[in-house]
C-alpha positions as CSV (number, residue, x, y, z in Angstrom):
1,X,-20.5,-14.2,11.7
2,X,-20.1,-13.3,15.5
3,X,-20.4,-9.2,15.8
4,X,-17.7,-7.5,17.9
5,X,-18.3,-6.8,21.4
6,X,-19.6,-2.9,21.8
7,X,-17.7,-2.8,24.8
8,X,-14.6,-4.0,26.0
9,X,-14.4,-3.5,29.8
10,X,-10.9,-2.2,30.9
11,X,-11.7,-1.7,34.3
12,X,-9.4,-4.7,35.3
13,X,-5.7,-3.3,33.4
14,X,-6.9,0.5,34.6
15,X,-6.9,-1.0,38.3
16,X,-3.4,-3.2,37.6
17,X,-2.1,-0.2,36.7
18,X,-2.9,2.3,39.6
19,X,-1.8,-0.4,42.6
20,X,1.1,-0.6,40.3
21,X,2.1,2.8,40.1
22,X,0.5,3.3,43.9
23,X,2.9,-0.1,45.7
24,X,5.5,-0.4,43.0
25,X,5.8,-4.3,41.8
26,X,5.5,-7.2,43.8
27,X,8.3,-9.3,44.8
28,X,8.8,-12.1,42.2
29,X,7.0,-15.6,43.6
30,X,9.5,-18.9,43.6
31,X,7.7,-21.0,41.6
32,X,7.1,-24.4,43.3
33,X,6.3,-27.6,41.5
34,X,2.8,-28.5,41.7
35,X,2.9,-30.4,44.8
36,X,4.8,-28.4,47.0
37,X,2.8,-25.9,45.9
38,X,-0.3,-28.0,46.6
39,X,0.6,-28.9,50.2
40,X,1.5,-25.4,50.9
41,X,-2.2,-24.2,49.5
42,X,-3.7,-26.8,51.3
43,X,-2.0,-25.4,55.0
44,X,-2.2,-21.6,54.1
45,X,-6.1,-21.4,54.1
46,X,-6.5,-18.7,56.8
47,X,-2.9,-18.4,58.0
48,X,-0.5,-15.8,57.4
49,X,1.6,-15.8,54.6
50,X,5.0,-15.6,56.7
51,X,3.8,-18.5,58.8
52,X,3.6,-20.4,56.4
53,X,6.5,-20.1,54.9
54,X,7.8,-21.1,57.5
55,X,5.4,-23.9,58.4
56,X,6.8,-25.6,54.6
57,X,10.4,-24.8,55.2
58,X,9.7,-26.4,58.7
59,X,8.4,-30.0,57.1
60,X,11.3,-29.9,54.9
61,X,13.7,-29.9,57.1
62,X,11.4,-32.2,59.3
63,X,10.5,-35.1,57.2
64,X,13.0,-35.0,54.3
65,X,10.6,-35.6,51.6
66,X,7.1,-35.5,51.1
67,X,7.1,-39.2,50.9
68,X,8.0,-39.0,55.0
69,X,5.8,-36.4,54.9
70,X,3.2,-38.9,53.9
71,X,4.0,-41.6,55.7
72,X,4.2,-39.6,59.3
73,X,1.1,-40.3,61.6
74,X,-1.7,-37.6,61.9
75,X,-0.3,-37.2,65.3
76,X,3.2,-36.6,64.2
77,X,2.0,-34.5,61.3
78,X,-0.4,-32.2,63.4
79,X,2.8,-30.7,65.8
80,X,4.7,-29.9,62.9
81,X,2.0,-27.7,61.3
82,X,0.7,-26.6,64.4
83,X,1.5,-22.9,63.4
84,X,-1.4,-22.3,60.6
85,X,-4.7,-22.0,61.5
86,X,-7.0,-25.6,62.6
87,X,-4.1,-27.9,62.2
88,X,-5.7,-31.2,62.9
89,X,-8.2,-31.4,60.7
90,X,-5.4,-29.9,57.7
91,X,-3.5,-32.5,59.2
92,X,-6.3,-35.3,58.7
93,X,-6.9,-34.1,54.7
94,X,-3.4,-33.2,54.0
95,X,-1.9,-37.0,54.9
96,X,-5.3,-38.6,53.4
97,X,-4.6,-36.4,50.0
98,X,-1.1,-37.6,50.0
99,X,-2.0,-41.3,50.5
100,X,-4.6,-40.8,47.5
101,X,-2.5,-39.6,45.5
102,X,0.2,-42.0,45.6
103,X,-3.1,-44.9,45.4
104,X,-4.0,-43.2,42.3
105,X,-1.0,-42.4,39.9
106,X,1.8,-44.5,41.7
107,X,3.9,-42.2,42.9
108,X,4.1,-39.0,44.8
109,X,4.1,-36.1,42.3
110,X,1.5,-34.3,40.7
111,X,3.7,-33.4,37.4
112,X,1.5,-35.9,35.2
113,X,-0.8,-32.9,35.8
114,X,0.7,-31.1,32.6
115,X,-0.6,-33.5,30.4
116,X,-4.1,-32.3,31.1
117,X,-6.6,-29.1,30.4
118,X,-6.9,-26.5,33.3
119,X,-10.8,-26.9,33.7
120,X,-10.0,-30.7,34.2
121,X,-6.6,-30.5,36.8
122,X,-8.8,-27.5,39.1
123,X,-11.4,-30.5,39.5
124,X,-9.2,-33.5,39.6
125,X,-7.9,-31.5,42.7
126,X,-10.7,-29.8,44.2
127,X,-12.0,-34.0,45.0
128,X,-9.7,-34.1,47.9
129,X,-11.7,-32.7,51.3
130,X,-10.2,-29.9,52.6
131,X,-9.3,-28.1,48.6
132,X,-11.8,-25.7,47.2
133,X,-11.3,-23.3,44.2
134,X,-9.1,-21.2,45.8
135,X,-6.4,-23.9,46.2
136,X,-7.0,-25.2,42.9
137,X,-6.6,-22.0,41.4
138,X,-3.0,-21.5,43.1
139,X,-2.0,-24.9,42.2
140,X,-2.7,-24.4,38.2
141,X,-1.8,-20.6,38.1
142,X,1.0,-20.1,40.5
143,X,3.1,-23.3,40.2
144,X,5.4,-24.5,37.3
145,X,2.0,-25.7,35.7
146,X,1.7,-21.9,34.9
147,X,-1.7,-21.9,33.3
148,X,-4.6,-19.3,33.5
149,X,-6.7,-19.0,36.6
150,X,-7.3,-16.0,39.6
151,X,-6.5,-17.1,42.8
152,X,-9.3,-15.3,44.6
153,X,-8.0,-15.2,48.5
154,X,-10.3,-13.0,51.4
155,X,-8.6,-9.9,50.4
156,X,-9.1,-10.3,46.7
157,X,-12.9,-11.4,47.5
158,X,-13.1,-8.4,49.8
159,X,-11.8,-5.9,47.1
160,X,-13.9,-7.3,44.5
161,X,-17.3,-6.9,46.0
162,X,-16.6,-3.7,47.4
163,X,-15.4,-2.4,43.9
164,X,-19.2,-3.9,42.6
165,X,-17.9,-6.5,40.7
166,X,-19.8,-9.0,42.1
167,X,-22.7,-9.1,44.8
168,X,-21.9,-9.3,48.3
169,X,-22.9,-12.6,48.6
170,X,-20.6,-14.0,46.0
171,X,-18.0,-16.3,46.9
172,X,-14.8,-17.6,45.2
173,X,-15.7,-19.7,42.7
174,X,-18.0,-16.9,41.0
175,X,-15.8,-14.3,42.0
176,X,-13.1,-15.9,39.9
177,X,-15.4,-16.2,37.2
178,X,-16.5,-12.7,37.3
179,X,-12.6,-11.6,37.1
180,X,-11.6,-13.9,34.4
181,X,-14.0,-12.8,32.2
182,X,-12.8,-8.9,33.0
183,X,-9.1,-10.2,32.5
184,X,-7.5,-9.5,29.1
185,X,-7.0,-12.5,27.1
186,X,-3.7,-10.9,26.6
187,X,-2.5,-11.5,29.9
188,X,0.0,-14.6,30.5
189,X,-0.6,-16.7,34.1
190,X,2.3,-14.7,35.3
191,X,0.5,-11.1,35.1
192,X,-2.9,-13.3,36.8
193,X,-0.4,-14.0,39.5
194,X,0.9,-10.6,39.8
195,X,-2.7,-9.3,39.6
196,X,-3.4,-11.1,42.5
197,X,-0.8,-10.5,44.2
198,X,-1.4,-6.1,44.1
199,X,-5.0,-7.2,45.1
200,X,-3.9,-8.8,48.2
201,X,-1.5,-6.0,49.4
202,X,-3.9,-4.2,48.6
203,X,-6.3,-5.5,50.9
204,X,-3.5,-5.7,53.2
205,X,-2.4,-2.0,53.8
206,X,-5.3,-0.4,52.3
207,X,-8.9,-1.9,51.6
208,X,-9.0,-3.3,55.3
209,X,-11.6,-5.6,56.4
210,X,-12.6,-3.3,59.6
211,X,-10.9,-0.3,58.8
212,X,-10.4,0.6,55.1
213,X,-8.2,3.9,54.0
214,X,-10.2,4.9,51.2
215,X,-8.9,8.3,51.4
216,X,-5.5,7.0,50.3
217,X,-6.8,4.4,48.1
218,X,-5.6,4.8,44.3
219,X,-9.0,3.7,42.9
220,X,-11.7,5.3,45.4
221,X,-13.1,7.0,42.1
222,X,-14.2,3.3,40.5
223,X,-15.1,2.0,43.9
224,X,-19.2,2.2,44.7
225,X,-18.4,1.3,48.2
226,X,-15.4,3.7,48.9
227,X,-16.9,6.7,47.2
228,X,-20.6,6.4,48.6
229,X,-19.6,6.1,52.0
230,X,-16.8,9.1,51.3
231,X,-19.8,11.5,50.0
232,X,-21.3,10.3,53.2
233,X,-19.4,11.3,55.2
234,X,-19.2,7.7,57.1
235,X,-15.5,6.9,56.7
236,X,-14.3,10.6,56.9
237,X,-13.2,11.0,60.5
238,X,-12.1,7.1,60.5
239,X,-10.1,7.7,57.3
240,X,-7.6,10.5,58.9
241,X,-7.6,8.8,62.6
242,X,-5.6,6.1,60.6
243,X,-3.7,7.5,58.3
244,X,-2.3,9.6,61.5
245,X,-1.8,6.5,63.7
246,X,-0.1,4.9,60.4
247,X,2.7,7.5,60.9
């Protein structure tokens, strides 16, 4: 007989709770079906969120279905994503993943998906150039598939090794990992979703890449990196400079 763990770490629902309470709860995602939500991921890598948006709303309208979509020339497909971030080559992988797809099941749609164990749909996806962990992770956990996974984004990677979590070397696939094994079984694929999403504002307003606020951050007491370099003195004067020009 298996003995019980001598310690459960809570570390993970003590942080969900204090962004929480400190940014109040995230807007509510519309959930996409899995290939909507999978061309979106696979355009998003590096861009803004509000671009896009747009950027999907944009093809919509454009092409009709993602069929057209599909169909278009690389050339054709390129201008109307030319918003997000390196456009040709997301171009290049995004019509080549829609063409395999189709070669392989049939038909454009990814909803045969649901038939299938998480582990197995993340690597049935991540075989198409241009999708790593990350997109697999929002296709599984944040579409109508619903299941378990962390979408681990540069904020959310950012956050994570600066809270000590993992090593500063880690990268998505391990920082996932790390996380899921932190996250209470109790939690559904909706509260992973809404995790990530606090972790991400988070990293937004907050845990900055250049210039992080730690003296307004809600967990500087669990964070190594926050509180050493507050006893330090090294992010002191850089701290109130922007909180004052955040005014």
């Amino acid at each position: 007989m298996l003995a019980a763990p001598l310690f459960t770490d809570t570390r993970l629902e003590e942080i969900h709770r204090r962004l929480l309470a400190h940014y109040d709860r995230p807007p509510v995602r519309e959930v996409w079906d899995p290939l909507k939500q999978f061309i979106y991921s696979m355009l998003s890598s590096r861009t803004k969120t509000e671009i896009s948006l747009e950027v999907i709303r944009r093809l919509e309208e454009r092409f009709g279905s993602w069929e057209n979509l599909r169909d278009a020339s690389i050339p054709e497909i390129e201008d109307a994503i030319r918003a997000v971030t390196f456009p040709e080559p997301k171009a290049i992988n995004l019509k080549t993943a829609l063409e395999e797809i189709t070669r392989r099941c049939g038909s454009l749609s990814l909803e045969f998906l649901k038939g299938y164990r998480t582990d197995k749909i993340r690597l049935w996806l991540e075989r198409f150039d241009g999708v790593g962990v990350k997109t697999s992770a929002a296709v599984v956990n944040f579409s109508t598939l619903r299941r378990r996974a962390m979408c681990v984004d540069s904020h959310h990677l950012r956050v994570t090794q600066r809270l000590g979590f993992v090593g500063r070397s880690a990268d998505a696939r391990e920082t996932e990992s790390r996380l899921m094994a932190m996250a209470p079984v109790k939690w559904p694929p909706e509260m992973l979703d809404e995790h990530h999403s606090l972790i991400k504002i988070h990293g937004q307003q907050l845990c900055t890449k250049n210039h992080p606020r730690c003296v307004a951050c809600p967990l500087l007491d669990l964070c190594p990196a926050g509180a050493g370099a507050w006893e330090k003195g090294v992010m002191g004067a850089g701290q109130a400079k922007s909180t004052k020009q955040g005014h």
